[in-house]
C-alpha positions in Angstrom: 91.2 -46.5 -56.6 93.2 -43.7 -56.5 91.5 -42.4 -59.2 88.6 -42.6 -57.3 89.7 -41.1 -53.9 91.5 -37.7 -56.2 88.3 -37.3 -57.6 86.5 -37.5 -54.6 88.9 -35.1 -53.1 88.6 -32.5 -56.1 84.5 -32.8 -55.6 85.3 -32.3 -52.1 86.9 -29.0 -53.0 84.1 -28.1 -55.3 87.2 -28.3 -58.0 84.9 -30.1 -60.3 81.2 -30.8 -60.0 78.0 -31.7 -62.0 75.2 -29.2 -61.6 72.3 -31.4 -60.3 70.1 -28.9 -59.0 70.0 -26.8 -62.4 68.7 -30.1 -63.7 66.4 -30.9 -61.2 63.5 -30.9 -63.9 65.1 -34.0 -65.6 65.2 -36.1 -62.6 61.4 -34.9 -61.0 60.1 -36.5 -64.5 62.3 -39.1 -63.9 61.1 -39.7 -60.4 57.6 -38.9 -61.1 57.2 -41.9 -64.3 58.7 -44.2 -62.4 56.5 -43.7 -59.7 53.2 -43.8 -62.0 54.5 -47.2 -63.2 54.8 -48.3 -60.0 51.3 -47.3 -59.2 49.6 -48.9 -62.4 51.9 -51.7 -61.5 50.6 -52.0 -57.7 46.7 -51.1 -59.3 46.7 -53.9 -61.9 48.3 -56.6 -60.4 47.9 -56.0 -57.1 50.5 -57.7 -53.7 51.2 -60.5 -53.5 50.4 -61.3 -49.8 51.8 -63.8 -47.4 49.6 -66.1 -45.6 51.2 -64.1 -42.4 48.7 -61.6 -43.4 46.0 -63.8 -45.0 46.1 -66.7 -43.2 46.3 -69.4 -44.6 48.6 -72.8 -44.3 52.3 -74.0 -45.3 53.0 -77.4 -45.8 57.1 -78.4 -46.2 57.1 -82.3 -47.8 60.5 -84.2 -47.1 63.8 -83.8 -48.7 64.3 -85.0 -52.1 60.8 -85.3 -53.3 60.2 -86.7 -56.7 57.0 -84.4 -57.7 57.9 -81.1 -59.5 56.9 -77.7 -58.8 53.7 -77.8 -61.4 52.7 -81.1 -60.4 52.5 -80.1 -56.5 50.5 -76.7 -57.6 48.0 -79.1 -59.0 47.8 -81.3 -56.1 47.3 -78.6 -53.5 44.5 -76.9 -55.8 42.7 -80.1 -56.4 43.3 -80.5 -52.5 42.6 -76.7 -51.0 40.3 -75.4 -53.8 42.5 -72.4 -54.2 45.4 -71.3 -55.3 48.9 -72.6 -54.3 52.2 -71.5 -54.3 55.0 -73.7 -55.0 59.1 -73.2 -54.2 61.3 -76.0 -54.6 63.8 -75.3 -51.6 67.6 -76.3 -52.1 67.8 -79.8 -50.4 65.0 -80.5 -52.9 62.1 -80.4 -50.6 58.9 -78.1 -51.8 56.9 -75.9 -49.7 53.4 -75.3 -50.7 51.7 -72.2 -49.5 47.8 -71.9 -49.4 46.5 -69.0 -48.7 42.8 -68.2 -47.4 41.7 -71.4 -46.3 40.1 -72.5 -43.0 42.7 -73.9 -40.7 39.9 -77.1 -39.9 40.5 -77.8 -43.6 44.3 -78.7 -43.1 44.3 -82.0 -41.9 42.3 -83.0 -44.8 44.9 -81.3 -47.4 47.8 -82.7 -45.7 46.4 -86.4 -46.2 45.3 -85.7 -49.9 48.6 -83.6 -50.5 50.4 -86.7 -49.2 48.7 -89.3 -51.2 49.3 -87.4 -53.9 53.0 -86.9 -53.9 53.4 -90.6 -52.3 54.7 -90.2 -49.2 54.3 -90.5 -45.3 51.5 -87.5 -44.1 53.4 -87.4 -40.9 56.7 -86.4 -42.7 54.5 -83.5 -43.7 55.0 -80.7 -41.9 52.1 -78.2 -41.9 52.4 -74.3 -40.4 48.8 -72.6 -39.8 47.9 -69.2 -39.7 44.7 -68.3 -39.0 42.9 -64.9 -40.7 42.3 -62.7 -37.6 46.4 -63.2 -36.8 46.9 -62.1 -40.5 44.8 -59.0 -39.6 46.6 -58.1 -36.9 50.2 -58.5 -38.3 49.4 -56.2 -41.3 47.8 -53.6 -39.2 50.9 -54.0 -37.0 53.2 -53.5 -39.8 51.5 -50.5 -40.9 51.5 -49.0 -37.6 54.9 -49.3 -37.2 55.6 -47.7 -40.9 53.8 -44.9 -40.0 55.6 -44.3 -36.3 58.6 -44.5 -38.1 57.4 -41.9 -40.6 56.5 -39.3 -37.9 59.7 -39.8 -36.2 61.4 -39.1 -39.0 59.5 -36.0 -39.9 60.1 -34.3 -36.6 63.7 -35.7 -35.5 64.6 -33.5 -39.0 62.7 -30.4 -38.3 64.3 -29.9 -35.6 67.7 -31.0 -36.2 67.5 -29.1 -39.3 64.2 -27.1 -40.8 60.9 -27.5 -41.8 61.7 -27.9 -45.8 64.4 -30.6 -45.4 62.3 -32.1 -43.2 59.1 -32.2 -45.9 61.7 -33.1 -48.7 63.4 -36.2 -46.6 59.7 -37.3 -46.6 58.7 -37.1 -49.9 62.1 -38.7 -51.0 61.0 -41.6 -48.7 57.4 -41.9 -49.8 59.4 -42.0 -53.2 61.5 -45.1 -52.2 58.4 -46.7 -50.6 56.0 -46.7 -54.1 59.0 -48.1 -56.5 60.1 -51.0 -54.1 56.0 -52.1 -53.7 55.6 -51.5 -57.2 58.3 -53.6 -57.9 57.1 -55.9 -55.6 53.3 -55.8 -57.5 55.2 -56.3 -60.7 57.5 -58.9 -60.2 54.9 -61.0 -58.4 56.8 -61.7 -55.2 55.4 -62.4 -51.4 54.7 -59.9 -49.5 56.0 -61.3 -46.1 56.9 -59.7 -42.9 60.5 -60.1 -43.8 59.4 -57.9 -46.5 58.1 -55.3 -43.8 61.9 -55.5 -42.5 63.4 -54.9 -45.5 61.3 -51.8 -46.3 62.4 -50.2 -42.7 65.8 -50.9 -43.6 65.9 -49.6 -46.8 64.0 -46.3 -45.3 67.1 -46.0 -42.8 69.8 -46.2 -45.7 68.1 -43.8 -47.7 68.0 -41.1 -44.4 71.5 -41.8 -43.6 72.5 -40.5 -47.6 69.9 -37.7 -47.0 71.1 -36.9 -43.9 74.5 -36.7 -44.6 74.0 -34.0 -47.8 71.2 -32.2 -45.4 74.4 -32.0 -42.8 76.9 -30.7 -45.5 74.3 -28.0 -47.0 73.4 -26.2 -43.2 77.1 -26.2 -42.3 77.8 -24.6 -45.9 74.7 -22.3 -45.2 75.1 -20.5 -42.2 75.9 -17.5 -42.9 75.0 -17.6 -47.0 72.7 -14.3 -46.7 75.9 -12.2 -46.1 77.9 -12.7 -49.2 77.3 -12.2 -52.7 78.8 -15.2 -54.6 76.5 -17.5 -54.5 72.8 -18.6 -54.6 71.3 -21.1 -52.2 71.4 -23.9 -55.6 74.9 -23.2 -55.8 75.4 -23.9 -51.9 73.1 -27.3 -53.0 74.7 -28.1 -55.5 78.7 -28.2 -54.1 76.9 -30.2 -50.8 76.2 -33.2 -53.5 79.5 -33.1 -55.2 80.6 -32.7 -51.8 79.3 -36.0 -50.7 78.7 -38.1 -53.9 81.5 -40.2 -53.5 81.1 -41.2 -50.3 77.5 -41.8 -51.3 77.9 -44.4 -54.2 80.3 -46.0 -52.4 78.5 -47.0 -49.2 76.1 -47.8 -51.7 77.4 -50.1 -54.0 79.3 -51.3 -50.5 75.6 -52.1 -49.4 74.1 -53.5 -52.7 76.8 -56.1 -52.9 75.7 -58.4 -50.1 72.2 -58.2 -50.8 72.7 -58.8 -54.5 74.5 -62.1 -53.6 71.7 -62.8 -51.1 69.1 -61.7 -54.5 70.3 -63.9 -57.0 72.5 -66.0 -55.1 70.1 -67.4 -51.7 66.9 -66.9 -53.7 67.5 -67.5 -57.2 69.9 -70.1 -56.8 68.9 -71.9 -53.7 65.1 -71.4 -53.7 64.9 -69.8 -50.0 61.7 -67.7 -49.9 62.3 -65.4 -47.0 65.3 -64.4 -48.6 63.5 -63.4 -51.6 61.4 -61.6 -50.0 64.3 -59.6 -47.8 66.6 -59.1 -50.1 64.7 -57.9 -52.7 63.1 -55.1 -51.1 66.7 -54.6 -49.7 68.2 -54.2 -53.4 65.4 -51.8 -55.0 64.6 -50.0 -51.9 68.9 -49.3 -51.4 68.8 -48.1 -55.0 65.8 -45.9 -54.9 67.3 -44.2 -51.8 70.4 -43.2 -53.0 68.9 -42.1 -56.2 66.6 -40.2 -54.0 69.2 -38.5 -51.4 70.7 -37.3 -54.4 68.6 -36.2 -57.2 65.2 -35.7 -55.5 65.6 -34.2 -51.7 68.3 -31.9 -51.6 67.3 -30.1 -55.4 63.6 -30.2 -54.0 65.0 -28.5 -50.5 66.7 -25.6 -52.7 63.2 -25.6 -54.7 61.8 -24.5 -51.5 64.3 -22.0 -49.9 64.5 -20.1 -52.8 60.7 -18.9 -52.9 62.2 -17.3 -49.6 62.4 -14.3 -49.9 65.7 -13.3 -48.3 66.8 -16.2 -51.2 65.5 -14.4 -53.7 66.7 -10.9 -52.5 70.3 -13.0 -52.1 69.7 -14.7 -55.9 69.1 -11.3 -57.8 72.3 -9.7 -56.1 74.5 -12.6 -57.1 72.9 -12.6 -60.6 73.3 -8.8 -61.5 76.9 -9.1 -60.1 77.8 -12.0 -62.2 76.5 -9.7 -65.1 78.8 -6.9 -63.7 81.5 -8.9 -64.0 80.8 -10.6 -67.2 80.0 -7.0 -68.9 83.4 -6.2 -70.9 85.4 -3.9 -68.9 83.4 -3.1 -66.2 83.9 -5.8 -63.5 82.4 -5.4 -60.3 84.9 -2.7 -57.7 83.9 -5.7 -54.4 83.5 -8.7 -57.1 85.4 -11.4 -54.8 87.8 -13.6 -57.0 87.7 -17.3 -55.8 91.2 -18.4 -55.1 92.6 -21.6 -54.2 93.2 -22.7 -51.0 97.3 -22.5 -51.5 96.9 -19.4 -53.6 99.8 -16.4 -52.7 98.1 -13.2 -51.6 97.6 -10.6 -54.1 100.0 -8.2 -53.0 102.6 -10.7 -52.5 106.0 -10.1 -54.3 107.5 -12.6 -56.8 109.6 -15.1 -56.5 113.3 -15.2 -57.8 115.5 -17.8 -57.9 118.6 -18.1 -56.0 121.8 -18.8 -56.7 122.0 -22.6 -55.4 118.1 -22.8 -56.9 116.0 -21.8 -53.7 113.1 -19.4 -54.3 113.9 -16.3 -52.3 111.6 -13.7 -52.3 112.3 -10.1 -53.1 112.2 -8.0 -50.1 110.6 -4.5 -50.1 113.5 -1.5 -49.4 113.2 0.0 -46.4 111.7 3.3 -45.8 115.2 4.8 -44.3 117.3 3.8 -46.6 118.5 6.4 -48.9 116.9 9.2 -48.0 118.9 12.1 -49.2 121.6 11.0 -47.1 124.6 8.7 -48.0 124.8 5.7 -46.4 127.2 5.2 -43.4 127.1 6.2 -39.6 124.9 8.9 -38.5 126.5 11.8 -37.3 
């Protein structure tokens, strides 16, 4: 750990750094096939919805029932005529879900589900939800995705700009496509605990944005009047800046919804925290990927076409090549120091007699002037 915290602290400094933004091409392609297999993945196979937004019916049977999963599938489909879902919960009752059924039709399925898998129909318990409900809670949820969007948008351009505004936005849409690709993929329900988990996941991924966006227009301000370095640069020392602190609220985060992954709904067999949790793991991972390796180079993509960046990028490149040019370094090039260095005037340092560093004083200006030393006269 305290490993960890000295390297965070030499980031910090800018001491040592990786230069993410010059390799900003690497990580768009990245970005961008992951994001194509998400699509094809959403295209093919298509969501999984919920009977919250199809409507549909959920019967529970009592604790410890003796049918298994497959068998209870082919009850409710020779019972419902369509497809069933099955989950095995962990006190060993199932839950059937059938989606797109009339809700009239219930009370017929729940006796021929009960004969079926020999037990009581009363001790059935059977949740309806009819179509037009379905209709509303999906527009609902997209509704709210979308105020949340615009919020977003503007609460940025004007706490910050226009361009890290655009580029929290595209890092978000980002996050968005891989965790419902995933979700097409992986074949899970699409519940509204899922619609939870994807406004969580878009708040963790602002507050990393947010947090490099805050670093890069402190370092910023007053970037036009000096000569060292570019807008990337200035980018690129904001990440290294924050990247610590990043990865570990990160990997802080990930741990509890990992446990509640493959812990709650692998283990245990609870369906709603399936559907939380794992829009709360890929969405968590997408967003910090994205704060780091998508917005802020995509933000110093855009202030460069500026053109007080570009005027400010040509005079730190042809001073570099001043100073790189063998004898002939720039007469203003600016030497970057330490933050404990001695000035450059400074005189050395001697050592003492009892081995304290005393430093050489300068002579003064009256002493010895043509004139012995001693009183004046």
């Amino acid at each position: 750990m305290s490993k960890l915290g000295t390297l965070g602290a030499r980031l910090h400094r800018g001491e040592i750094g990786y230069d993410f933004v010059k390799n900003r091409k690497i990580w768009y392609g990245i970005s961008i096939l992951i994001t194509i297999t998400a699509i094809v993945g959403l295209a093919v196979r298509g969501l999984n919805m919920g009977i919250e937004f199809q409507g549909g019916a959920v019967f529970n049977t009592p604790k410890n029932t003796s049918a298994s999963v497959s068998q209870a599938e082919e009850y409710a489909q020779s019972a419902s005529g369509h497809d069933a879902i099955v989950q095995k919960l962990g006190d060993g009752s199932l839950r059937i879900q059938v989606a797109g059924i009339d809700t009239d039709k219930s009370d017929q399925i729940q006796e021929e589900l009960a004969k079926d898998l020999k037990v009581d129909s009363e001790r059935i318990n059977a949740e309806l939800v009819g179509p037009s409900w379905g209709d509303q809670i999906a527009n609902k949820a997209w509704q709210g995705l979308g105020i949340f969007l615009v919020l977003v948008v503007i609460y940025l351009a004007i706490a910050f700009e226009w361009r890290m505004a655009l580029a929290a936005f595209v890092a978000l849409i980002h996050d968005i496509t891989i965790t419902v690709g995933i979700y097409a993929l992986v074949g899970f329900e699409v519940t509204p605990g899922t619609v939870i988990g994807l406004l969580t996941i878009l708040g963790y991924s602002l507050y990393d944005t947010v947090v490099v966006f805050d670093s890069l227009k402190e370092q910023t301000k007053d970037i036009t009047k000096q000569t060292r370095w570019t807008y990337s640069d200035v980018a690129n020392r904001s990440i290294n800046s924050t990247l610590v602190r990043s990865v570990n609220t990160t990997v802080v985060a990930l741990l509890p919804v990992a446990g509640l992954l493959f812990i709650g709904g692998g283990v245990l067999g609870a369906g709603m925290l399936n559907d939380i949790s794992l829009s709360l793991f890929v969405g968590l991972a997408a967003g910090a990927y994205s704060s780091i390796f998508i917005a802020t180079p995509l933000v110093a993509d855009l202030k460069e076409r500026e053109p007080q960046m570009k005027a400010l990028k040509k005079r730190v490149l042809a001073k570099r090549a001043q100073a790189d040019a063998p004898g002939r370094p720039g007469e203003d090039q600016a030497v970057e120091e330490p933050l404990d260095a001695e000035p450059a005037d400074a005189a050395p340092a001697v050592v003492g007699p009892r081995g304290q560093a005393v430093r050489n004083q300068p002579a003064s200006r009256s002493r010895g002037r043509g004139r012995p030393s001693g009183k004046r006269r």
